[in-house]
Residue, then its C-alpha position, 0 to 999 in steps of 0.5 A: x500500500x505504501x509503495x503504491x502510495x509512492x508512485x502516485x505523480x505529485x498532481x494526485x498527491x497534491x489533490x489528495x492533500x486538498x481533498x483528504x480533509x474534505x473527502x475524509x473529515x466531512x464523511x466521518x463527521x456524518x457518519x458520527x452525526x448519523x450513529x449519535x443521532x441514530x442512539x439519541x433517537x433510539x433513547x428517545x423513543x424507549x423514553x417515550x414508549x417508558x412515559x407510555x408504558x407508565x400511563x397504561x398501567x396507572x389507568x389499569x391500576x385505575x380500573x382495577x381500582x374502580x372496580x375495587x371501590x364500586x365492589x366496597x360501595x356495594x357490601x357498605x350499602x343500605x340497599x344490599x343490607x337490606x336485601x339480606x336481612x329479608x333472607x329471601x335469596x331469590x330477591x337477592x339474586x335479582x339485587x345482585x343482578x340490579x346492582x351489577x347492571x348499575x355499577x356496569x360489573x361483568x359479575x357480582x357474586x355474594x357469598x355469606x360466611x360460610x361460603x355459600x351462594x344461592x347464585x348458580x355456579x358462583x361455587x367454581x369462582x376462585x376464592x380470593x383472600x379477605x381484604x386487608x383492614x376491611x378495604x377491598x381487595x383488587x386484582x387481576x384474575x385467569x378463570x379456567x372454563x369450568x370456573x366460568x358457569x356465574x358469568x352470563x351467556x353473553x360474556x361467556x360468549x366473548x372469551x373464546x379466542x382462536x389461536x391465529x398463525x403469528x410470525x415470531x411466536x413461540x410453537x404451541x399446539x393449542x388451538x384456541x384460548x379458552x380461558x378468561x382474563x378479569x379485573x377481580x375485587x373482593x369486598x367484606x360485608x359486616x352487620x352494624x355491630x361489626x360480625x362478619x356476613x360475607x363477602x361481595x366478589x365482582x368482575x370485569x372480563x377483558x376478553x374482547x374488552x374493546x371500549x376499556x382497551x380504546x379508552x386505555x389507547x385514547x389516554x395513553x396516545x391522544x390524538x396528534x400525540x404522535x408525530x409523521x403518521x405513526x400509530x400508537x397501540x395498546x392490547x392486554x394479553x392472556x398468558x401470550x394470547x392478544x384478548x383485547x387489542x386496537x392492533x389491526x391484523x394488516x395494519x389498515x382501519x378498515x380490517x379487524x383486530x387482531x385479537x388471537x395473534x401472539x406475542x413474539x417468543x423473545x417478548x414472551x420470555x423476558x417478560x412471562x418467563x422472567x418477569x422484567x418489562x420490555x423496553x424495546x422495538x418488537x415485532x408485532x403481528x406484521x410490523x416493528x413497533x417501539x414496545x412497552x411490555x409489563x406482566x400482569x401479576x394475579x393476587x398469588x404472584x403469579x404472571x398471567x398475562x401482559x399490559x402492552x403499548x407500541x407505536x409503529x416504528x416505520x415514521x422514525x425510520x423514515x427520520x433516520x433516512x431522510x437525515x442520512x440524505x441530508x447529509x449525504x447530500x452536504x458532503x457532495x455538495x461541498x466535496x464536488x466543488x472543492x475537488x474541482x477547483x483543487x484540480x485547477x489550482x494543482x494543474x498550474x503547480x504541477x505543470x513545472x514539476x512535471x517538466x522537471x520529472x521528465x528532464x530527471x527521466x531523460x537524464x536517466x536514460x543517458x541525456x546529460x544534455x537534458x534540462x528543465x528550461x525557462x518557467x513561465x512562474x516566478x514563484x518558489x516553483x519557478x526558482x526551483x527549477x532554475x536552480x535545478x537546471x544548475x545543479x544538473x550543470x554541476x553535477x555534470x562537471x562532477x561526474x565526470x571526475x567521480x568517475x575517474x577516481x572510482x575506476x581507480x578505488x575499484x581497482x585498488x579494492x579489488x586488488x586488496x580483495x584478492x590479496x585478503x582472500x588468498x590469504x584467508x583461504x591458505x589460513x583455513x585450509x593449514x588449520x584443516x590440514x593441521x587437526x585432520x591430519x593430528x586426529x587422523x595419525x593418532x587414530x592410526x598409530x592408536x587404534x588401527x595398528x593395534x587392532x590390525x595386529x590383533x585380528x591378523x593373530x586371531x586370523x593365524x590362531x584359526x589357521x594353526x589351530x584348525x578343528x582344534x579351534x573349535x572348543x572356543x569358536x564361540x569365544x573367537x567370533x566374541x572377539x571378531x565382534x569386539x573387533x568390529x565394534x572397535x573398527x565401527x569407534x574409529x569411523x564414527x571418530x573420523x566422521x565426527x573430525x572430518x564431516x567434509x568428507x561425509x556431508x555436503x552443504x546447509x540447506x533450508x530443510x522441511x523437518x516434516x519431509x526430513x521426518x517422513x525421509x527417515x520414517x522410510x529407512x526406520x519402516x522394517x523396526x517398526x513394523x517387526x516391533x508393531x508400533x504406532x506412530x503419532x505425529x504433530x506437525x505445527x512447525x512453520x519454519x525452516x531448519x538450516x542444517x545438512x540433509x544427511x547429518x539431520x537424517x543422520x542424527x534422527x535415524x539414531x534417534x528413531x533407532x534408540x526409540x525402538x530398542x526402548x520398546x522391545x514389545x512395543x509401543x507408541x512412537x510420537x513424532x512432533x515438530x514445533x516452533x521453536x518459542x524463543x526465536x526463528x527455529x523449529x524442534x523436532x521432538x521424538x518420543x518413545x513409550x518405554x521405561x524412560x531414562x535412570x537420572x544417572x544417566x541423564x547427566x551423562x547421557x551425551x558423554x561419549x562411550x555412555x550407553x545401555x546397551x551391551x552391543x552399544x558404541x556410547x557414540x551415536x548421541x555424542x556425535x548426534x549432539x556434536x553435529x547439531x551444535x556445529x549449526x547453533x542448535x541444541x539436542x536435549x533428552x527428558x522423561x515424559x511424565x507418567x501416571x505416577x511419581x515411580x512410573x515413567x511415560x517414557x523418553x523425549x529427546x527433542x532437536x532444536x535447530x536454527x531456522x533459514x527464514x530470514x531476509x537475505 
């Protein structure tokens, strides 16, 4: 990005530093108009639909209140008094039924002290406790249909509620909310000496209760209340059925309501299942609205229902559209502008500058001859050119004398460069003849002659001996055994003094492929041994190390975890990262007995071994190959299930990596 940046021409640079304010500034500061606007609107609706919310219920704990004082007024009344001191009850049921109709109660239900009623079906009411300190209690009630026999027929006709298909709701297999939803008070009677006589019970259903449910609308959003056309509603819900409801099924006037739509089934937990109230936009029946839900709790805390009022969403949206045009519409209104006259103001600057890029271009392609030429301003730009067209003159003069000496300090370079080489190379092949040749002599005259001597006696003992011979051939063929063991000790000793001679040049190596490269050679042990390989290949790096002294050191490393698990076993291959720097570690672990601490502190000794047949070299030398590349070869024991029991052996190979710039 930046080098694309670079190779802008000045013109597009200077256009940039104009209009970057412009085009940058101008949109960021509508785009934080625009979201702080969007959050203030939205803060201010949910405070609006809050207020909204509030004079719902303060109407309904009104009615609830209403309905409470007209049952009072009635049990402290001297007609009610009367009509039960005549004891007739049929009287009575026709009083009850006077003063029902007169306070407008959907049900007036007189039980005397011992609960008995001479009204048909007043016994499948509810009981509702005694009210506190003689004033009535009020409530709102949920009647199953048996407890629904005192209501008239009328009423009971209203209750009723087909379950209509509702986006969002919650899955239910019912059909059809049989059940009533009532404003309940209960109020006592008492005689003028203080006894106790009954109580007064009484009712308003809301099921399809369209004049309370307009009127708790009309209050709560009056008209012109709402500002570009937007629709305030209100709706009381049984459990999450809509009963009495101004919310139109398709949001037209001319269509029905749409009582038997439920409420979405994320309103439906917050506000039933947990009990909080809903303070959000929601969507109800086929449109988003800003809603205001709070439960409706029955006399023994129960949540029965929901109180709700909403306004359509959709005219503030239209807000937010319009305020993002007008916004949209300044930014282009003052950036096409700018831009235009920022263009004409860069073209006059840049046109000298231009001419200057050409003549540096013509002077690159061999034209020493090349100038920039009389400029037509006068400004900075205009002496910037002249004193360019100066410097080219005396650069040239200049040139042509740098030139001349270069020639002679790249001779006088290169000369001294031959000398230091020569001198270095002869310096470091005497230092390789000098320790090649030590080690080689001492390994001769040390350890070859003698063992020459000895497997040239043992050949003529066999030859002089013949069939006598045979009592110790087991002990001959010992010692032609240790006798190649000793051999076996030189060669590893002159492959470890002279690596030159079996290895070749580092390499970037994959330890993956080196892994599955040595994986070939080990694949005979494994399969005789049965064991499985596990691998974790996480390493993302390079290993700079000589392919063969890698393969070398891991063949050891895979050829010691086998003879670690002679029944067997799990060998696990893993390559990593290395943590502390660019490198990678190839770690192999063998499920055996794991290693004596003992031998841990001197397990890259050299002629340290466990096993009777062993050198005590292979992990010495593997350790001194890895070294000669900067990295590190470390043995541990795995944990195992217990303090005594081990998980077997780990030696992990950390090597430096190649991934780096040259």
């Amino acid at each position: 990005m930046r080098t694309a940046l670079q190779a802008w021409p000045v013109r597009r640079k200077l256009l940039a530093l104009v209009l970057l304010p412009l085009w940058a500034v101008l949109p960021l500061l509508g785009v934080a108009l625009l979201v702080w606007g969007n959050e203030a609107l939205d803060r201010l609706l949910v405070a609006k639909v809050r207020s909204d919310l509030a004079v719902a219920d303060g109407y309904f704990e009104r009615m609830l209140a209403e309905v409470g004082a007209s049952t009072n007024a009635l049990a402290e009344s001297r007609v009610l008094a009367e009509g039960l001191a005549r004891r007739d009850d049929t009287a009575l049921v026709q009083l009850l039924g006077q003063l029902q109709r007169r306070e407008r109660l959907d049900l007036l239900v007189w039980r005397d002290a011992h609960g008995r009623s001479p009204q048909p079906g007043a016994d499948t009411l509810p009981r509702l406790p005694p009210p506190a300190a003689g004033r009535p209690r009020a409530s709102v009630e949920r009647l199953a249909p048996e407890a629904q026999a005192a209501l008239p027929a009328a009423l009971r006709e209203r209750i009723p509620v087909p379950l209509l298909p509702t986006q969002n709701a919650a899955p239910t297999d019912r059909r059809t909310e049989d059940r009533a939803l009532m404003a309940m008070a209960v109020a006592e009677v008492r005689a003028a000496d203080g006894r106790l006589l009954g109580q007064l019970q009484s009712g308003v259903l809301l099921n399809r209760n369209l004049a309370f449910i307009d009127q708790l609308n009309e209050v709560v959003y009056p008209a012109g209340s709402l500002p570009w056309g937007s629709q305030g509603t209100a709706t009381l819900f049984l459990d999450d059925v809509r009963i009495s409801t101004n919310v139109r099924l398709f949001g037209g006037e001319a269509h029905e309501r749409a009582i038997g739509t439920r409420v979405s089934g994320s309103v439906r937990e917050r506000v039933l299942g947990q009990g909080e109230t809903w303070l959000d936009r929601a969507f109800v029946v086929s449109d988003w609205y800003v809603s205001g839900y709070r439960p409706l709790i029955d006399h023994a805390g129960q949540r029965v229902g929901m109180l709700y009022v909403g306004f359509l969403e959709r005219p503030f949206g239209w807000l937010k559209y319009a305020a993002l045009a007008m916004i949209g519409s300044i930014c282009f209104g003052v950036m096409i502008p700018a831009g235009l006259l920022a263009w004409r103001w860069a073209r006059g600057v840049v046109a000298p500058l231009e001419r200057m890029s050409a003549t540096m271009q013509r002077q690159e392609g061999g034209d020493s001859a090349a100038r920039v030429g009389p400029v037509a301003r006068t400004d900075e730009i205009g002496q910037l050119a002249a004193h360019f067209d100066h410097l080219l003159d005396t650069l040239a003069g200049q040139t042509q004398a740098l030139q001349r000496w270069n020639a002679e300090l790249d001779a006088k370079v290169a000369e001294r460069g031959r000398e230091l080489e020569a001198a270095q190379a002869q310096l470091l092949r005497a230092e390789k003849l000098a320790a090649v040749g030590q080690l080689t002599a001492s390994i001769a005259h040390e350890v070859n002659n003698p063992i020459a001597v000895i497997q040239g006696n043992l050949d003529l003992m066999r030859e002089l001996l013949g069939p006598a011979a045979a009592p110790v051939r087991e002990e001959l063929a010992l010692i032609d055994s240790q006798i190649e063991r000793m051999r076996l000790i030189v060669t590893q000793l002159l492959q470890f003094a002279r690596p030159g001679e079996y290895a070749g040049y580092v390499e970037k190596l994959d330890p993956r492929r080196v892994l599955d490269d040595c994986l070939v050679l080990v694949a005979h042990l494994l399969a005789r041994q049965h064991i499985r390989i596990e691998r974790e290949d996480r390493a993302t790096g390079l290993a700079a190390i000589n392919r063969q002294e890698l393969q070398q050191v891991l063949v050891n490393l895979l050829v010691n975890a086998v003879q670690a698990m002679p029944e067997g076993g799990t060998l696990t291959l893993r390559t990593d990262d290395w943590p502390e720097g660019p490198g990678v570690v190839i770690s192999v672990a063998d499920t055996g007995e794991g290693l004596p601490p003992d031998m841990l502190t001197r397990l890259f000794q050299p002629f340290v071994t466990r096993k009777p047949d062993g050198t005590g070299l292979g992990l010495w030398i593997s350790r001194s190959l890895v070294e000669r590349y900067g990295g590190e070869l470390r043995a541990a024991n795995v944990p195992g299930p217990s303090a005594e029991l081990s998980g077997g052996a780990e030696f992990s190979v950390w090597l430096r990596s190649a991934l780096t710039e040259d």
